[in-house]
C-alpha positions as CSV (number, residue, x, y, z in Angstrom):
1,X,85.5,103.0,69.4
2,X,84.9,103.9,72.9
3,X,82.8,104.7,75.9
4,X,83.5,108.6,77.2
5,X,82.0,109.5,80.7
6,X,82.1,113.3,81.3
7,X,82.3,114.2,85.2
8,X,80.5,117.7,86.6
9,X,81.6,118.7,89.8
10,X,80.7,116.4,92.7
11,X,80.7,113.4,90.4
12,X,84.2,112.4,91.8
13,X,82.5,112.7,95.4
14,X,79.6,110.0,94.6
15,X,82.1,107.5,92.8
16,X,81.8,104.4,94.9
17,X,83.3,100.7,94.5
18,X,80.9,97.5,94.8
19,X,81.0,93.7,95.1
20,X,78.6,91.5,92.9
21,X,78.6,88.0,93.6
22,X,76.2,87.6,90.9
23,X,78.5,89.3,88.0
24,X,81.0,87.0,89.7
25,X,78.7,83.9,88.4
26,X,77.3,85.0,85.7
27,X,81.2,85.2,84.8
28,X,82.0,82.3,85.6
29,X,80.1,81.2,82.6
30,X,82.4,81.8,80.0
31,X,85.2,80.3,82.4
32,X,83.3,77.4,82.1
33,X,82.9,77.6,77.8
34,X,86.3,78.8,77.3
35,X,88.9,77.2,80.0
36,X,91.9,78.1,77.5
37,X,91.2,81.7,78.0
38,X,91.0,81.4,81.9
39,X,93.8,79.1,82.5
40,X,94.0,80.9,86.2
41,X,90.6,79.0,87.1
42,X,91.5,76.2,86.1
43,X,91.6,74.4,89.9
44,X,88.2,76.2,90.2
45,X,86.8,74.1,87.3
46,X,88.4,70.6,87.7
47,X,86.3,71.3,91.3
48,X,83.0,72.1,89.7
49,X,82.6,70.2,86.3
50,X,81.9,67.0,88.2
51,X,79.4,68.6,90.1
52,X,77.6,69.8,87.0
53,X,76.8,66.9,84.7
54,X,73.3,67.1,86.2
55,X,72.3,70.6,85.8
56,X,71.5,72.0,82.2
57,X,73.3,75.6,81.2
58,X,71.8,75.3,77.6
59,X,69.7,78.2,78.1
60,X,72.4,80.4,80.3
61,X,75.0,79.6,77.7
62,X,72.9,80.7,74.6
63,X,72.1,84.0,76.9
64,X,75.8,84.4,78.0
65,X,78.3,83.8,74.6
66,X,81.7,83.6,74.8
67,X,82.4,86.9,73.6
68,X,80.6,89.9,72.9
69,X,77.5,91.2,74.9
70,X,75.1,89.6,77.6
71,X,71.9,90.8,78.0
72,X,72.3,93.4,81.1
73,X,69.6,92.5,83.2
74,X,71.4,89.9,83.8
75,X,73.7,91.5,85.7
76,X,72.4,94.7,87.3
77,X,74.3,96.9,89.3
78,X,74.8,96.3,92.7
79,X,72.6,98.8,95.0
80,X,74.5,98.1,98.0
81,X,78.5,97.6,98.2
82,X,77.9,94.2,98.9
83,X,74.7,93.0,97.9
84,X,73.3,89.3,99.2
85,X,73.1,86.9,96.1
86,X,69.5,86.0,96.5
87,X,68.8,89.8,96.5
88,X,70.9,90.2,93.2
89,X,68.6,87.0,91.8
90,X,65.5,88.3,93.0
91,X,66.1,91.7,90.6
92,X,66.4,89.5,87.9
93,X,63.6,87.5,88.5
94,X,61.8,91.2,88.8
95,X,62.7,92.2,85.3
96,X,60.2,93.4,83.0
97,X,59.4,91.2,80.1
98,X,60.4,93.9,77.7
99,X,63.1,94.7,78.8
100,X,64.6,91.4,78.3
101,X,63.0,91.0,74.9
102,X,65.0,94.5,73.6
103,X,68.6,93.3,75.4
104,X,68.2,89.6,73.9
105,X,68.1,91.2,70.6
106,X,72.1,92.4,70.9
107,X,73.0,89.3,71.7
108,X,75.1,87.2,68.9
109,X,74.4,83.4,70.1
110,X,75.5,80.1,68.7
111,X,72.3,78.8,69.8
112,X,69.5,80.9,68.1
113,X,66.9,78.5,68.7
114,X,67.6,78.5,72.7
115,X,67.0,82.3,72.4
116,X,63.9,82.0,70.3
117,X,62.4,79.8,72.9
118,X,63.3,82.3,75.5
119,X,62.2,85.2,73.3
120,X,58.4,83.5,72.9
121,X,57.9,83.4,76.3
122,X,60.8,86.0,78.0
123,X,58.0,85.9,81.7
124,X,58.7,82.3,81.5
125,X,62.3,82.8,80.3
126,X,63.0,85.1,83.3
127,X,61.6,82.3,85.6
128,X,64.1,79.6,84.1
129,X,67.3,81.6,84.1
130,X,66.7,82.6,87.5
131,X,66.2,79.1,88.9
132,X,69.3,78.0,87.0
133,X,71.2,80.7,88.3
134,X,70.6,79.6,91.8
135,X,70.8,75.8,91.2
136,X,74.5,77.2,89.7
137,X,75.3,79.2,92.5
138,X,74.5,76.5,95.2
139,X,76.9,73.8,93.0
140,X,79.5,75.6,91.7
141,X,80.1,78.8,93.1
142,X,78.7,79.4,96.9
143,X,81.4,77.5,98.7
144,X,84.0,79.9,97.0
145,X,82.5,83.2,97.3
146,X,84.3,83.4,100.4
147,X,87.6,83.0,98.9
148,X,86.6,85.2,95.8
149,X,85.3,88.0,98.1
150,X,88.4,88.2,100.2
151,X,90.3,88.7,97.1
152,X,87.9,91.5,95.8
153,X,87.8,93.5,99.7
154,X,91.9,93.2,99.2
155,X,91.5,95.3,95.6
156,X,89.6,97.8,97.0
157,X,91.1,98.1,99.7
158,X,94.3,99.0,98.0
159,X,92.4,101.3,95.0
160,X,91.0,102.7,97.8
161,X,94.2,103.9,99.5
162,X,95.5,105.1,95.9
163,X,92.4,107.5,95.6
164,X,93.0,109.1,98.9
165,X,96.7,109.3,98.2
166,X,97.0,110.1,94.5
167,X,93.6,111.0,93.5
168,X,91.0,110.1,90.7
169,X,94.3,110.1,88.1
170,X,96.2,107.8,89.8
171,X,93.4,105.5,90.5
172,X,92.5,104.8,86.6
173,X,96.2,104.8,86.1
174,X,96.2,102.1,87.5
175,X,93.0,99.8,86.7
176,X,93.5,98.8,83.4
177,X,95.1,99.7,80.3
178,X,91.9,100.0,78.3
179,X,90.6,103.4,80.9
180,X,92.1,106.4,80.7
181,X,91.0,109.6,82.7
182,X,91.6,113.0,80.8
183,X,90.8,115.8,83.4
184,X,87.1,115.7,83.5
185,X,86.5,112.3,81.2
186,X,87.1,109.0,81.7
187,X,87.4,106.8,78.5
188,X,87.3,103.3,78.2
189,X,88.2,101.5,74.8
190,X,85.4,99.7,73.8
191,X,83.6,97.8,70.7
192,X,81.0,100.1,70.6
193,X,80.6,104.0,70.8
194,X,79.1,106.1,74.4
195,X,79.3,109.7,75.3
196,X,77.4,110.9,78.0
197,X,77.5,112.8,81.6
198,X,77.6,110.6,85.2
199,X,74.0,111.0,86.2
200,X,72.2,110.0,89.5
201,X,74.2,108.4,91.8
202,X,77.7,108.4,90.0
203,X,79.9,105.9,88.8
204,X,80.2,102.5,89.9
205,X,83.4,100.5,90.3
206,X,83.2,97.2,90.3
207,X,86.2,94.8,90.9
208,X,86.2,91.1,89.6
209,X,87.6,87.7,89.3
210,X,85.9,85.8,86.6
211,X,85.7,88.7,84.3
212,X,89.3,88.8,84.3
213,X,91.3,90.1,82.4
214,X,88.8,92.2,80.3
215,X,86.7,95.1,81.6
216,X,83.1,95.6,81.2
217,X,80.8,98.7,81.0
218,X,76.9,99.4,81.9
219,X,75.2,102.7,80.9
220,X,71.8,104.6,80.2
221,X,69.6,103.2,81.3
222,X,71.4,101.8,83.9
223,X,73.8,103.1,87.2
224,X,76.8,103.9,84.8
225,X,79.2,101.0,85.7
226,X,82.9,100.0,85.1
227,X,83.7,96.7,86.0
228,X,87.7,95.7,86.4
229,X,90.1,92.7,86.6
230,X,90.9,92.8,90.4
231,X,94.2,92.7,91.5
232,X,96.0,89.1,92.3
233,X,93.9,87.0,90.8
234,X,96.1,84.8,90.1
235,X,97.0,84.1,93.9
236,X,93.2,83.4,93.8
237,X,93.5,79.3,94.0
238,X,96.6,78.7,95.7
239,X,96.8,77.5,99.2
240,X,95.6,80.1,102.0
241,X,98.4,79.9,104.0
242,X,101.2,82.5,103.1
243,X,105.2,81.3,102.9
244,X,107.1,82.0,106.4
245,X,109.9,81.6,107.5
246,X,110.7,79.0,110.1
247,X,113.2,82.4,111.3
248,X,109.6,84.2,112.2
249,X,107.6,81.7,113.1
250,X,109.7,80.4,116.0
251,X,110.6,84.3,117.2
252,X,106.6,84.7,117.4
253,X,104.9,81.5,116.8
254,X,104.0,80.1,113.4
255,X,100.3,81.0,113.3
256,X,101.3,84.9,114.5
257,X,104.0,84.6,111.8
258,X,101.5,83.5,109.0
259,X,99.0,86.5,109.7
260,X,101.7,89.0,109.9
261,X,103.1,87.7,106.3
262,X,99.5,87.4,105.0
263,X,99.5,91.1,105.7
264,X,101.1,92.2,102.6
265,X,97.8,94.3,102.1
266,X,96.0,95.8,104.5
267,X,93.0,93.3,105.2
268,X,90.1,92.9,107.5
269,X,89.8,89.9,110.5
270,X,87.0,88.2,108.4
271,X,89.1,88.2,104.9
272,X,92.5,87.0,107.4
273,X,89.8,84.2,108.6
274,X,88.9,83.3,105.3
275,X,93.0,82.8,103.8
276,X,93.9,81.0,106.8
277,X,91.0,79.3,107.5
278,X,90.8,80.1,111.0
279,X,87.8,81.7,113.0
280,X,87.7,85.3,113.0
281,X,88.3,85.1,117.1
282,X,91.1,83.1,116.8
283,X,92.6,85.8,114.0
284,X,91.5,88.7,116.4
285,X,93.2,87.4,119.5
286,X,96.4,86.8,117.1
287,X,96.1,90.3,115.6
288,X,95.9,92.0,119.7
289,X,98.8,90.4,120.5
290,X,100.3,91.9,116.9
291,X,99.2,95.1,118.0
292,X,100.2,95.2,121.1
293,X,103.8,94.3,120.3
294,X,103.6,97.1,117.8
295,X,104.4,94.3,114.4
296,X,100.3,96.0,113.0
297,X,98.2,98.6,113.4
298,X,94.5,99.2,112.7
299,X,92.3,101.3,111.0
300,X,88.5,101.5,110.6
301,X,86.7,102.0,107.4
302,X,83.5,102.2,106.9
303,X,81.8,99.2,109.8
304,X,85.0,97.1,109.6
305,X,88.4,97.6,110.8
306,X,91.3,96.6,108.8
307,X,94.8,96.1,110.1
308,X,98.4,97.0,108.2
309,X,101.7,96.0,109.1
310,X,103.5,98.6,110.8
311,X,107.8,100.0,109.8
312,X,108.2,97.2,112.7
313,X,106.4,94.6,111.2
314,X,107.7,95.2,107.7
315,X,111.3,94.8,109.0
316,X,110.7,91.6,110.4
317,X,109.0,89.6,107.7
318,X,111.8,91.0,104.9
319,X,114.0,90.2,107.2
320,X,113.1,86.9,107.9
């Protein structure tokens, strides 16, 4: 079985990538259920469990199984590429009753009676998951967003350097060995059967953390959405700073040194901030004097500027 998307012209054109801090938490939920199955996260939940002894998931886990579908209002596409988190919540807290009512009905729970209760009442329902969602998020999950997001700007910043240079081919070639693209379709391998055209505003790619290392899809009604295992996820928990030489660091100081190792991907000042928890002005006086000695160079995209190591600066951290 699988999901077939068939492209007209100028569907390639209006394919766009996204960030979703709330797929990233509703995600997290099955981290949480089935820890052997996301060993990579497991410093992520010896942080959190503590914190959530107090806060009852019984409802979000009947919603959100281990396996298998969740309902998709849940989780609606992003509308911006980087949507706020309390502007994500409040779309689910604006979903029709209905609507939830006919996606609760795919779900295959092991708590029936959790979604009967949310099934009698699905306006009351909505109001509960919502509130849990954010009580979650301010707990477990808001205090790493940073760290999560930098990870998810480094994927696309890299998928997006493969579609300019290699083209629509190359860049499914690369996401995940479930997709495949066949000329004017992509396919994705799936546990349930989809053939339709990219409508409306095209295909949305979604990178992620927590979903990792399975892919997930979203279609009619919805934006048609493919959401991927982003790249390096397992350097996700280990300490910010990158391994530098002692060689490097005491030819251009150790802090210089550390943001031109870190710069293995191209990366912005705030996601350089974030991995060595600097301020972003200390990291941009750092990156001028970079710059000017020719070790980076920088390149704007979109409203941010992200900066690469240059031949130069290559040389010097394999050399080191």
């Amino acid at each position: 079985m699988a999901v077939e998307w068939r492209f007209a012209a100028g569907d390639v054109a209006r394919m766009r990538f996204a960030f979703s801090p709330l797929w990233e938490l509703v995600s997290s939920l099955r981290v949480l259920r089935d820890p052997a199955a996301h060993s990579v996260h497991l410093p992520w939940l010896r942080a959190v469990r503590p914190r959530l002894a107090e806060l009852d998931l019984t409802e979000l886990f009947a919603l959100v199984p281990v396996r298998g579908y969740l309902p998709d209002f849940l989780t609606p596409p992003p509308d911006t590429p980087l949507p706020d988190f309390a502007a994500e919540l409040d779309r689910v807290r604006r979903t029709p009753p209905e609507t939830a009512v006919e996606e609760l009905a795919c779900v295959r729970s092991a708590d029936p009676e959790a979604l009967q209760r949310f099934g009698t009442d699905p306006e009351a329902g909505i109001r509960r998951v919502t509130d849990t969602l954010r009580d979650y998020w301010t707990l477990a999950f808001e205090e790493f967003w940073p760290r999560v997001y930098g990870l998810l700007e480094a994927d696309v910043t890299w998928r997006s350097r493969i579609l300019a240079t290699g083209g629509v081919r190359e860049l499914f070639a690369d996401l995940h060995g479930s997709v495949t693209w066949h000329g004017d379709r992509l396919v994705a391998t799936r546990d349930c059967d989809y053939s339709g055209p990219i409508n409306g505003d095209g295909l949305l790619l979604v990178p992620s953390a927590f979903h990792w290392p399975d892919t997930a899809i979203m279609f009619e009604p919805y934006q048609p959405l493919l959401c991927y295992p982003a790249r390096g996820v397992g350097t996700l928990w280990t300490l910010g700073r990158p391994c530098t030489s002692g060689g490097l660091g005491a030819l251009i100081g150790r802090t210089r040194a550390d943001i031109l190792t870190a710069l293995e991907e191209p990366a912005s000042t705030s996601a350089l901030a974030r991995r060595m928890e600097l301020t972003p002005g200390a990291v941009s006086q750092h990156l001028s004097v970079l710059s000017g000695g020719g070790l980076v160079t920088r390149r704007r995209m979109g409203r941010e500027v992200f900066y690469r190591r240059t031949p130069i600066g290559d040389a010097l951290v394999s050399g080191s």
